[in-house]
C-alpha positions as CSV (number, residue, x, y, z in Angstrom):
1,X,-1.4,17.2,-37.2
2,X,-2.5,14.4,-34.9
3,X,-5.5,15.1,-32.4
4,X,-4.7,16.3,-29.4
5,X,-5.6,13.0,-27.1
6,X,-3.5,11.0,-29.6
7,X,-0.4,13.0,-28.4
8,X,-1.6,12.4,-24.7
9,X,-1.9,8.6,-25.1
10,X,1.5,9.1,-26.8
11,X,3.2,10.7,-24.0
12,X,2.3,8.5,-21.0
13,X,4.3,5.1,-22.6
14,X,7.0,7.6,-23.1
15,X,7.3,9.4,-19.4
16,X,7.3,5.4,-18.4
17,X,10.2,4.5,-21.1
18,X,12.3,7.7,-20.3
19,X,11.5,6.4,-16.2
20,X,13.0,3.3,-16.9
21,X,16.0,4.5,-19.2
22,X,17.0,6.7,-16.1
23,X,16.9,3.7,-13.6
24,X,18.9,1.7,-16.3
25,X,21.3,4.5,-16.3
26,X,21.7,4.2,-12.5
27,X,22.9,0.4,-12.8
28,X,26.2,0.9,-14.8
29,X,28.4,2.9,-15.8
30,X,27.5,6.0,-18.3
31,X,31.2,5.9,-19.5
32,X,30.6,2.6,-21.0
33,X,29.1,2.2,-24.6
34,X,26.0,0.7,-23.2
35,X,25.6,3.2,-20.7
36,X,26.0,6.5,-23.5
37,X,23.4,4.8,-25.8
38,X,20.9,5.0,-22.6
39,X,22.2,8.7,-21.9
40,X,21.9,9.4,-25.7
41,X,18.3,8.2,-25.3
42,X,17.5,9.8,-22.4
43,X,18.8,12.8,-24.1
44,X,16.4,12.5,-26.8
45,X,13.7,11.5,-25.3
46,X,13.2,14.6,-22.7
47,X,14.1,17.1,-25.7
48,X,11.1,15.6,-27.6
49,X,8.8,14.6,-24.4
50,X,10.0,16.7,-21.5
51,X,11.8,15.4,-18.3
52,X,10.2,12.1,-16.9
53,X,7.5,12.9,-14.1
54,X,9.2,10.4,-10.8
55,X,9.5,7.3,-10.9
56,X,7.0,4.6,-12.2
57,X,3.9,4.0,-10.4
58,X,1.9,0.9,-9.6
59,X,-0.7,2.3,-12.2
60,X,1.7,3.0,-14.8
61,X,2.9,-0.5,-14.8
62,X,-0.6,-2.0,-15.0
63,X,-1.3,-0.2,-17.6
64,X,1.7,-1.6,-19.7
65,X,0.6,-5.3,-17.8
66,X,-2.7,-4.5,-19.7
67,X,-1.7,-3.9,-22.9
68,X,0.9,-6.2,-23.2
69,X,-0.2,-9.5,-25.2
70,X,-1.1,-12.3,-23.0
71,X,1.3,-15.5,-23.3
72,X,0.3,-19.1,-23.9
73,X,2.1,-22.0,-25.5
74,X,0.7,-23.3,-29.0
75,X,0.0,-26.3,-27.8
76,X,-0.9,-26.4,-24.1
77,X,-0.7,-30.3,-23.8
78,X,2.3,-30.9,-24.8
79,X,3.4,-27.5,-22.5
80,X,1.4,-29.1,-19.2
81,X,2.9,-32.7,-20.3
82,X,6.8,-31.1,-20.5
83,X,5.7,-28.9,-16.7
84,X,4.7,-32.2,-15.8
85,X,8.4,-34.3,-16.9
86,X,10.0,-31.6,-15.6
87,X,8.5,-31.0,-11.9
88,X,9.0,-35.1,-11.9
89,X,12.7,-34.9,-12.5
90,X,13.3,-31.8,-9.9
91,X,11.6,-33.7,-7.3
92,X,14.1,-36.2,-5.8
93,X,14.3,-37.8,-2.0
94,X,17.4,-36.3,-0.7
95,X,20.0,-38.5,0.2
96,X,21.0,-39.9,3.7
97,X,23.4,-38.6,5.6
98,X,25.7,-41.5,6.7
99,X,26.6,-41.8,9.8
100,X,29.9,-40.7,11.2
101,X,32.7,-42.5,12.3
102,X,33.2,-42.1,15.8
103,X,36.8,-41.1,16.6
104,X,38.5,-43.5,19.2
């Protein structure tokens, strides 16, 4: 049997996970097959956990912020080279207008 505080640290991810199955569930339909293997989930998940506690907090989404691995490209020179090509291209003068014929 696992120590008691390993269950605890088990359950918050979970409560957040069952908190964002049920907002899932609220953007589509449940009749769907997308929308019964969210339900089947959520089924599963409050038999085993409990019902989720609300919904998710700032807190509870700093803490998966925090554990989640921080992103970088594997080579950051040739990343800040291609941010710099592409901010070059996506900056253009805008065209003129020209000027309207003026109806006699």
């Amino acid at each position: 049997m696992k120590a008691p505080g390993m269950a605890a640290g088990r359950t918050a991810p979970v409560d957040i996970a069952l908190k964002l199955l049920s907002k899932a569930l609220d953007l589509g339909d449940i009749a769907d097959e997308q929308g019964k293997a969210i339900l089947d989930m959520l089924r599963i998940g409050v038999k085993h956990f409990g019902k989720p506690s609300g919904d998710v907090t700032r807190a509870e989404l700093k803490m998966l912020n925090d554990s989640a691995p921080s992103v970088s490209p594997a080579n950051p020179q040739a990343f800040q080279q291609a941010m710099k090509q592409q901010g070059a291209a996506q900056v253009r003068p805008m065209p003129q207008a020209s000027p309207a014929p003026v109806a006699a």
